[in-house]
C-alpha positions as CSV (number, residue, x, y, z in Angstrom):
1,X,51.4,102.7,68.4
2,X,55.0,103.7,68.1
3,X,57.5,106.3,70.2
4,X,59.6,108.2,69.2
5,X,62.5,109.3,72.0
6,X,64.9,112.4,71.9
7,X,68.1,111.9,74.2
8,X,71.7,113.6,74.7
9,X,75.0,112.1,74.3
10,X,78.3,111.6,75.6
11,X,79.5,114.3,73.1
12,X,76.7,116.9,73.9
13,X,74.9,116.1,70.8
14,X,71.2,114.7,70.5
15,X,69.9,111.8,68.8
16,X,66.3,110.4,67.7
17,X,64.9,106.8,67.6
18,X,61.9,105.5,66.7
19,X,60.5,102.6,68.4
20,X,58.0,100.7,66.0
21,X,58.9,96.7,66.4
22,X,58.0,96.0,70.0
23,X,59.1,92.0,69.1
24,X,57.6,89.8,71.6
25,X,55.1,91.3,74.0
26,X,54.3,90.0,77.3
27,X,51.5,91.8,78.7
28,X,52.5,91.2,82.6
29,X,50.2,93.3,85.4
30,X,46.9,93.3,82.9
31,X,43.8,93.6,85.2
32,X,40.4,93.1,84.8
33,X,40.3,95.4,87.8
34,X,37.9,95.1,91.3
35,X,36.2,97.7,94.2
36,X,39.9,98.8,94.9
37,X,41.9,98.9,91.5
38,X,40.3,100.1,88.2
39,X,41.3,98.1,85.0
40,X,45.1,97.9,83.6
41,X,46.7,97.2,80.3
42,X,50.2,96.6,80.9
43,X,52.7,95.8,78.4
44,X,56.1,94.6,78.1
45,X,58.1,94.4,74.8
46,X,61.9,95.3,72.9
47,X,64.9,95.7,75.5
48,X,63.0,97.5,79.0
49,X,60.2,99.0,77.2
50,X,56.9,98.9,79.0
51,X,53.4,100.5,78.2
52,X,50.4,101.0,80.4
53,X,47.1,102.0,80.4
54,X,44.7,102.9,83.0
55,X,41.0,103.2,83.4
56,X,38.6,104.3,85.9
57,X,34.7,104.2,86.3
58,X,31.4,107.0,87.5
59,X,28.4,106.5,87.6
60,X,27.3,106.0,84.2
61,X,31.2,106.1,82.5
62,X,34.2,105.2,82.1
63,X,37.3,106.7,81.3
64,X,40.8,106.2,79.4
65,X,42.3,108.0,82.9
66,X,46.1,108.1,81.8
67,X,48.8,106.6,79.8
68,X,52.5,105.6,80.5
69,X,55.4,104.9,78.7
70,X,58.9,103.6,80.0
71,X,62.2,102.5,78.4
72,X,65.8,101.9,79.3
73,X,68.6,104.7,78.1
74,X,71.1,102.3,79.5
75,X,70.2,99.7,76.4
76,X,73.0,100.6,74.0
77,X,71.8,98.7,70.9
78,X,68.9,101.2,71.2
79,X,69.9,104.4,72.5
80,X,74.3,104.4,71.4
81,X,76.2,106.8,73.3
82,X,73.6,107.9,75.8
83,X,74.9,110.6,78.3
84,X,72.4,109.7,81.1
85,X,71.5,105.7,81.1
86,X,68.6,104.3,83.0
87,X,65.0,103.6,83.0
88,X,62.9,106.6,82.3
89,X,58.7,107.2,82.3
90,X,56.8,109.5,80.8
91,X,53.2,109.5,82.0
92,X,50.4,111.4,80.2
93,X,46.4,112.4,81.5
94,X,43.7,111.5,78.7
95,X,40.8,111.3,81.2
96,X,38.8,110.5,77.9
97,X,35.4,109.8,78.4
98,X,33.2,107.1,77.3
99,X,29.9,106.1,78.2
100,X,29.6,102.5,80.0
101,X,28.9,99.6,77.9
102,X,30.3,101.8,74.7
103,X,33.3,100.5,72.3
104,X,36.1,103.1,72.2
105,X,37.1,104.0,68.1
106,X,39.6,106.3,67.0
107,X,41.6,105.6,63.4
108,X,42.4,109.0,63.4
109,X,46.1,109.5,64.3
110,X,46.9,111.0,68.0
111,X,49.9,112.3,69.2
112,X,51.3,113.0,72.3
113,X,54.5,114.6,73.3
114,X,56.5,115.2,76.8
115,X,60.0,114.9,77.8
116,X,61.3,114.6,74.6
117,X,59.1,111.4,73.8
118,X,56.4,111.7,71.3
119,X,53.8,108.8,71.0
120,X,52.0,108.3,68.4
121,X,48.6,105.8,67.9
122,X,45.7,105.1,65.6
123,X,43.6,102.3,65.0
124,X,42.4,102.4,68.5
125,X,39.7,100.1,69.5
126,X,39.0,99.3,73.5
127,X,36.3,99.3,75.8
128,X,36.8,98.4,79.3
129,X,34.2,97.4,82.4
130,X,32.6,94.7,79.8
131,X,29.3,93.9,81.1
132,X,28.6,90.2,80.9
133,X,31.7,89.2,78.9
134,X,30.1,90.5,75.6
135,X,32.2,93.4,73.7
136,X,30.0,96.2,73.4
137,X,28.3,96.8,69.7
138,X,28.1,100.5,70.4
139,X,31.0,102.5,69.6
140,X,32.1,105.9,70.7
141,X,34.1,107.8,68.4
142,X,36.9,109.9,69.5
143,X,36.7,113.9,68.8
144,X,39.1,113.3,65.4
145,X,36.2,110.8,64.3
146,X,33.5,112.8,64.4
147,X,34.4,115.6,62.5
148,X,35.7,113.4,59.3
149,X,35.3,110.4,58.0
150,X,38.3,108.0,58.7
151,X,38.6,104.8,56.8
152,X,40.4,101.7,58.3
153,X,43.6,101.3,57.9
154,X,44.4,98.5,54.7
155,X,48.0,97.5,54.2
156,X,48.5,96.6,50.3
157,X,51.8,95.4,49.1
158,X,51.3,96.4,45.3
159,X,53.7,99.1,44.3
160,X,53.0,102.2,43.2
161,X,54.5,104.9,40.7
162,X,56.5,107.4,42.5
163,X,54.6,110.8,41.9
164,X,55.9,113.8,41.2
165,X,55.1,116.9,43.3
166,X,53.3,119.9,42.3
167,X,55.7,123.0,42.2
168,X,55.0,125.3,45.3
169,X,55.7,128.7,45.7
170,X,58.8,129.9,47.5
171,X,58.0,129.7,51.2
172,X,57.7,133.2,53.6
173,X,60.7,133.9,55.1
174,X,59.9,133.5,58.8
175,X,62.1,134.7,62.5
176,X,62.3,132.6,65.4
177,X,64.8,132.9,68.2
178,X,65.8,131.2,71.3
179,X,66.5,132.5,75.2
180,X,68.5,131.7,77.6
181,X,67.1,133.4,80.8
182,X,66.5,136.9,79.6
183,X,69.0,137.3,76.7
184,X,68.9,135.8,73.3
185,X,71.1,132.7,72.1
186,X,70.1,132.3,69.0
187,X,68.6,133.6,65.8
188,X,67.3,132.4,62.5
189,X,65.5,133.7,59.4
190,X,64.4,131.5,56.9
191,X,62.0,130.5,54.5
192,X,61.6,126.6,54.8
193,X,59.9,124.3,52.4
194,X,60.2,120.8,53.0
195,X,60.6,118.0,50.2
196,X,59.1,114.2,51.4
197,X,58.7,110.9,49.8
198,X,57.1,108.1,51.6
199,X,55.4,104.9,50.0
200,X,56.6,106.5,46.1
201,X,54.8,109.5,47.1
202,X,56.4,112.5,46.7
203,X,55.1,116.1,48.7
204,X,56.3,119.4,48.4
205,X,55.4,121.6,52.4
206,X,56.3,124.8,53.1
207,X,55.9,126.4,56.4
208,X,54.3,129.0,57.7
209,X,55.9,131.2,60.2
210,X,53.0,133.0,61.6
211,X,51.6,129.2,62.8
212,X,55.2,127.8,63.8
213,X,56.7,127.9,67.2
214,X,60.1,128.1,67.9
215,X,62.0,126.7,71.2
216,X,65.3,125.3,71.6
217,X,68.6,125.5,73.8
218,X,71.6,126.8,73.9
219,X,75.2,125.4,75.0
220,X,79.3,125.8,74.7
221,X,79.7,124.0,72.2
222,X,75.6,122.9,70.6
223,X,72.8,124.7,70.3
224,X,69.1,123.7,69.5
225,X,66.5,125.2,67.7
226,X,63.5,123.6,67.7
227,X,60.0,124.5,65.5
228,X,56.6,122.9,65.6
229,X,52.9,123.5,64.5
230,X,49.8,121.5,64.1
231,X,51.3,119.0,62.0
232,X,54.8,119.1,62.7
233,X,55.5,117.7,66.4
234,X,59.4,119.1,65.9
235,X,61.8,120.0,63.1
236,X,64.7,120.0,64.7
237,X,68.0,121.9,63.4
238,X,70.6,121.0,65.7
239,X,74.3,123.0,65.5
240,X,77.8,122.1,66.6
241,X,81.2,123.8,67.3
242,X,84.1,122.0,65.2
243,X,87.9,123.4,66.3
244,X,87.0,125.7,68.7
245,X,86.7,128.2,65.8
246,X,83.4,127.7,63.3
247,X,80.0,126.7,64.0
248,X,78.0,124.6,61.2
249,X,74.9,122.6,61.0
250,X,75.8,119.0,62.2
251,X,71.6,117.1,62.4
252,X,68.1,117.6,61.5
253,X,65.3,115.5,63.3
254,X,61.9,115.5,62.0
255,X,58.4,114.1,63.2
256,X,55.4,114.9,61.4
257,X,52.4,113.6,60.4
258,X,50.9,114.0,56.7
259,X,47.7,114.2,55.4
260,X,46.8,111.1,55.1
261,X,47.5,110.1,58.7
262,X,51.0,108.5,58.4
263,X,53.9,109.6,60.7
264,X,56.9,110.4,58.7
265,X,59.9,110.7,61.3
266,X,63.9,111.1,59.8
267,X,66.4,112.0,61.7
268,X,70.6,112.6,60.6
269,X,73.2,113.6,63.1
270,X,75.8,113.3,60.5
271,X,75.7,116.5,58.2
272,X,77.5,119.4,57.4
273,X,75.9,122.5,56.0
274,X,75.7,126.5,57.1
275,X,79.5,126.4,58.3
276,X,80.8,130.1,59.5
277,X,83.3,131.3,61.8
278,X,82.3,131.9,65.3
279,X,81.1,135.3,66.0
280,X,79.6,135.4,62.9
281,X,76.2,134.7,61.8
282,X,75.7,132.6,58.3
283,X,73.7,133.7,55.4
284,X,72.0,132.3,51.8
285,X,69.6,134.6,49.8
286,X,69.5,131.9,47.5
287,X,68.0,129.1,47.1
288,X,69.5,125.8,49.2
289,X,68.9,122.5,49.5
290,X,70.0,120.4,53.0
291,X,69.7,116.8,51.8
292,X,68.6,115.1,55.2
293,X,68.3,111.6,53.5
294,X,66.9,109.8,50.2
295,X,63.0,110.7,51.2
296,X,63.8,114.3,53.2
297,X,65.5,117.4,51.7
298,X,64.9,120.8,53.0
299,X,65.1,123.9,50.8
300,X,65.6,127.1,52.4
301,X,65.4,130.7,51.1
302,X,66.8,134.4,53.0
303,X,68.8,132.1,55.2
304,X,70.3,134.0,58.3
305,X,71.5,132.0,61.0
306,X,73.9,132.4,64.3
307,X,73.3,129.9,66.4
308,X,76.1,131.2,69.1
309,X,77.9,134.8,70.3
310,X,74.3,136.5,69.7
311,X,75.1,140.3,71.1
312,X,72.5,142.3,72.0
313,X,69.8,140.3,70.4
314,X,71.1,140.8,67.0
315,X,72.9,139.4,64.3
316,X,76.6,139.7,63.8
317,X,78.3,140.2,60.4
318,X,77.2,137.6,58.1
319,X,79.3,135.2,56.2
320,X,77.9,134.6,52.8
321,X,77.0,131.8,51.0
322,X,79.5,130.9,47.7
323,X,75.4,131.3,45.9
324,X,75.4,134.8,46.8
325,X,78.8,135.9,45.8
326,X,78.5,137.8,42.8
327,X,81.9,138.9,43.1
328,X,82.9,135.6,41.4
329,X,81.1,136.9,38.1
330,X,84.1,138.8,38.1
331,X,86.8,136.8,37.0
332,X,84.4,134.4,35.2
333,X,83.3,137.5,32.6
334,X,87.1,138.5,32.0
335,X,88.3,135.2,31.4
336,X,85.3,134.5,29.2
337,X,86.3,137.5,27.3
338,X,89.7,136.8,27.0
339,X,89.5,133.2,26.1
340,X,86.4,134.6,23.3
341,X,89.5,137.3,21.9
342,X,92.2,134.1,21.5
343,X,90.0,132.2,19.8
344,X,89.3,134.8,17.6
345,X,92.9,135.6,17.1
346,X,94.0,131.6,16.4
347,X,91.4,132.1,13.8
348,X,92.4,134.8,11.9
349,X,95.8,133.5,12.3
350,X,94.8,130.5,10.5
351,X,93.1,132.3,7.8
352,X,96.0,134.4,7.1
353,X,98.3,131.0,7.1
354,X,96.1,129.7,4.1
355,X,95.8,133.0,2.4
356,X,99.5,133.1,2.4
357,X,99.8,129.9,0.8
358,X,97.3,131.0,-2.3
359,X,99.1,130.4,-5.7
360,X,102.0,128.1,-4.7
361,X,102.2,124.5,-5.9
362,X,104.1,122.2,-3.5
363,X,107.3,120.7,-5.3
């Protein structure tokens, strides 16, 4: 299992960790359970994490009744410049069934997400109420399981060539928006298409608006806009005011799982794209590229943005990217032309210079 946690800074701005080395685990509060309390897996790892799992029984069941997870905001080496700092829980209801004296599988990958925390897990194997002190031979497959066939998980450390993705067409330009009470805050039209390498494996994604939510929020000086869909658990774009004047994009988060059941999670709070004046919204017909990071880059197409100042629910008057102005043609033709007629001239010129010379002899 790993989590992945969303918080807000001291500047207003929001961050992402993933938590993946829980280090030494103690496993603390672990019950076998009796006729008052119902079994418990309880674990303890990293600076103030904690995980727990509870079970109950009927008559001829048992179920995986609800999941916790806890960590510490006020752990800097984890969570740098937190704005709010102490220890937090998520709790989550499986109530997952399983009949008694059954093994609990699931390889498949499952996600959950609340409160800005998204857990992931896979290779799941437990059964609980053991009868006898024998582990069950029986499994029970979880949903995921039974409807394709999942092979165990084998960790290889031979490389592999990086492979090269298969071209994809450009992506369909989608709208999403985000409210703040009854009034829009902010607006964005864009076809995204999404560029990952993980293990030497290189994809090529693009999205499709009319199966991607959008949610977000807006501030004074940041403003949020959030998208999801069956596979991605958030694609964050995440904008900032810089001197009071212009907006731009300052970090992308992403959490996703691919096809092959791996969680591919990047996050950057240090970039600078889509910069406009305030009061303005920010467009690309073009073709652009936001390089997130070495493995991550995000090509968008009919960008239109304004992330603050939204009147009316519409978009202000747009700012254009330098791939859209035309208007620079200008000058480059003419000066093209111009430099094409010198040369021209510096070459008859130094035609005529020989010609002139023609029937001399030099003394």
């Amino acid at each position: 299992m790993n989590f992945t946690v969303r918080y807000e800074t001291t500047n207003k701005t929001y961050k992402t960790v993933t938590i993946s080395d829980h280090g030494t685990v103690t496993y603390n509060g672990s019950i076998c359970g009796d006729d008052q309390n119902g079994p418990k897996i309880a674990v303890q790892f990293g600076p103030g994490f904690s995980w727990i799992a509870n079970f109950t029984k009927a008559a001829s069941t048992y179920s995986i009744d609800s999941v916790s997870f806890s960590y510490n905001t006020g752990d800097n080496t984890t969570f740098p410049d937190a704005e709010d700092k102490g220890i937090l829980t998520v709790d989550e209801l499986l109530a997952i069934r399983i009949p008694l004296n059954d093994l609990f599988r699931c390889n498949s990958l499952s996600t959950l997400e609340k409160n800005d925390v998204v857990q992931h897990y896979w290779d799941v194997l437990v059964q609980a109420f053991v009868q006898n002190g024998t582990v069950s031979t029986n499994e029970f497959l979880c949903d995921k399981d039974k409807t394709s066939t999942v092979a165990p998980t084998i960790h290889t450390t031979v490389p592999s060539p990086t492979t090269t993705p298969t071209p994809k067409e450009k992506p369909e330009a989608g709208t999403y928006s985000v409210n703040n009470g009854n009034d829009t805050c902010l607006l964005a039209t864009m076809g995204l298409q999404l560029n990952i390498t993980q293990d030497k494996v290189a994809s090529v994604i693009n999205i499709n608006p009319n199966t991607t939510h959008s949610t977000g929020s807006c501030r004074s000086h940041t403003a949020l806009l959030r998208l999801n869909s069956s596979t991605i658990k958030y694609l964050d774009f995440v904008f900032a005011v810089k001197n009071e004047n212009r907006f731009y994009l300052k970090e992308v988060n992403i959490s996703m799982y691919l096809v092959n059941g791996s969680v591919f999670s990047i996050a950057n709070n240090n970039l600078s794209y889509w910069d406009a004046p305030l009061g303005s919204s920010y467009m690309c017909n073009k073709e652009q590229t936001v390089s997130v990071s070495g493995a991550f880059q995000i090509n968008t197409f009919d960008l239109r943005v304004q992330p603050f100042n939204v009147t009316q629910g519409k978009y202000s008057t747009a700012q254009e990217c330098s791939l859209d102005d035309d208007t620079i043609l200008i000058p480059i033709i003419v000066g093209a032309g111009l430099s094409g007629l010198i040369i021209v001239i510096v070459i008859a010129y130094v035609i005529g210079r020989r010609k002139s010379y023609a029937g001399y002899q030099t003394l």
